[in-house]
Structures are given as C-alpha cells and as structure tokens.
C-alpha positions in Angstrom: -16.3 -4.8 -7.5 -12.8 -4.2 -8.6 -10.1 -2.8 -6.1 -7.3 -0.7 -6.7 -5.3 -2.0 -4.1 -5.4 -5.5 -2.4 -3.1 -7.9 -0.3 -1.8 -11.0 -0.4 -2.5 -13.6 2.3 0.8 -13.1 3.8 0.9 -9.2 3.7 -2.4 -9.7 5.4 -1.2 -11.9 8.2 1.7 -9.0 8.6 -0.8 -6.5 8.9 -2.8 -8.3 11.7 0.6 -8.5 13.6 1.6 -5.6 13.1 -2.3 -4.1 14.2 -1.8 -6.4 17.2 1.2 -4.4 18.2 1.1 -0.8 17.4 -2.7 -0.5 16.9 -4.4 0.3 14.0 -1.9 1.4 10.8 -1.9 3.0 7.4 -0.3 2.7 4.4 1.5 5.3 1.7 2.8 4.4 -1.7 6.5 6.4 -1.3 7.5 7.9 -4.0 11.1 7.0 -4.5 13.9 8.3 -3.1 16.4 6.3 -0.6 13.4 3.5 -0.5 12.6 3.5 -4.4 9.0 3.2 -4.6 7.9 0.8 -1.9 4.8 0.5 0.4 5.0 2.2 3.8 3.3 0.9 7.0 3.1 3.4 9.8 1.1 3.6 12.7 -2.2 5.1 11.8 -1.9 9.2 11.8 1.9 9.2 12.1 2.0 10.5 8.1 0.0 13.5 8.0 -2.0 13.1 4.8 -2.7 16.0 2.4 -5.1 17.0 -0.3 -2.7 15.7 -3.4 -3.0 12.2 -1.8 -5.2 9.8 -3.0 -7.3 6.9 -0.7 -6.7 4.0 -3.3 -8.6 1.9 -0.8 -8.2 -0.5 2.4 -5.8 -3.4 3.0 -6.5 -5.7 6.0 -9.2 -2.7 7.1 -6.2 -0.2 6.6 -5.9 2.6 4.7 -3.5 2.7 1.7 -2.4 6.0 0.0 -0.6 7.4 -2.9 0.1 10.6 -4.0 -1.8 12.2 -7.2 1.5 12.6 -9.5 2.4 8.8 -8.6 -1.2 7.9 -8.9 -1.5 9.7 -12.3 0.8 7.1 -13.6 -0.2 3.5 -11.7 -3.8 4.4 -12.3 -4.2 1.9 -14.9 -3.1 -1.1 -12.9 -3.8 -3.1 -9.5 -1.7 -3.1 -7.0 -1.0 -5.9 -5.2 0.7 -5.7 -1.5 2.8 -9.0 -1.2 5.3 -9.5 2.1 8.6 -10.7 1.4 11.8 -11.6 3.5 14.7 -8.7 3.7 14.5 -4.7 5.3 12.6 -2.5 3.3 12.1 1.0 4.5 13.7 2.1 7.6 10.2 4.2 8.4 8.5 1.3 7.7 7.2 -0.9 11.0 7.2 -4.4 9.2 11.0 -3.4 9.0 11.8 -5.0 12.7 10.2 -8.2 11.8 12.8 -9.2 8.9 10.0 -8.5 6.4 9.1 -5.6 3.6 6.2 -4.9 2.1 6.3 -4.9 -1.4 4.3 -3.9 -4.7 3.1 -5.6 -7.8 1.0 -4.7 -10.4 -1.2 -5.6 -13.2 -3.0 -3.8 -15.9 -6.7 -3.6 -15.3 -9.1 -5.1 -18.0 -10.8 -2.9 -20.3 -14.3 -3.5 -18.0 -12.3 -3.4 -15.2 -11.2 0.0 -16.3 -14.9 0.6 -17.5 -16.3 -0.4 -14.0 -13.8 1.8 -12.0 -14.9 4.9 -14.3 -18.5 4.4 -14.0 
C-alpha cells in the first residue's frame, strides 16, 4: 500500500525519543512563515486540529497533518520525514535535542497515483 507520508530510520528513532519523553506526539506540515515549510512535532493535542486539515497518515504510530490549501499542492508527491542536525522550529520539541525534522519529496508513480485514487 502506498503512503503519503513516511520516515526515515533516523526521524523514527527521534520520534521514539521524543515519545519516551513527552508521551505520545503529532505532527503538522507548517505552512511557512518564520519556519518556512517544515515539519512540526508537538506533544499530541497541543495543536488543535481543524476541519481544513488533512490526516496524511502516521509516522512512528503518530499522526502527521497538513492543511487542505498546502495539501492541494504536495498531493502529488511522498513525503518523506528525514532528521537532520541544526534548530528547526522553535515550537517544535526535536528543537532541544540539536535536531529538526525535515521534508522531502518525490512524485508518486502513475499506479501509485492510481492506487491512492481508488
């Protein structure tokens, strides 16, 4: 089954540490701004989520959300959480622990395209 949104190994190992200290989190796809567009990690419920955002799907047994107009234009590719070294947003827990979160993307396949249609 194809995924909208998945994580590398290391974003997943952040997420487990990050679960082992704040309990369970979430994720939102910001929308620009002071950040740019970079994936947020709050504790889960601390980012009240309304009806314009959309559940892309689960990293690390997480929820990971982005709003519709963003969504309207990514909702062609993948995107892939990756963890490198540097501050990313100052909302953002990973923040503390020298690390951001980070997305990438790539274009879904035609059948990829097909299967998330059908």
């Amino acid at each position: 089954m194809v995924e909208r949104v998945t994580a590398t190994d290391a974003a997943l190992q952040l997420i487990e540490k990050l679960k082992d200290r704040h309990g369970p989190v979430m994720f939102h796809q910001s929308g620009g701004c002071c950040d740019g567009s970079s994936p947020m990690c709050y504790p889960d419920g601390d980012l009240i989520i309304g009806n314009q955002d959309v559940l892309l799907g689960h990293i690390g047994d997480s929820p990971f959300y982005m709003h519709k107009n963003q969504y309207d234009y990514w909702k062609h590719t993948q995107i892939i959480i990756d963890v490198v070294d540097g501050r990313g947003g100052m909302f953002s827990l990973e923040g503390v622990e020298g690390k951001r979160f980070l997305s990438r993307s790539r274009a879904f396949t035609k059948a990829e395209l097909e299967q998330l249609q059908g």
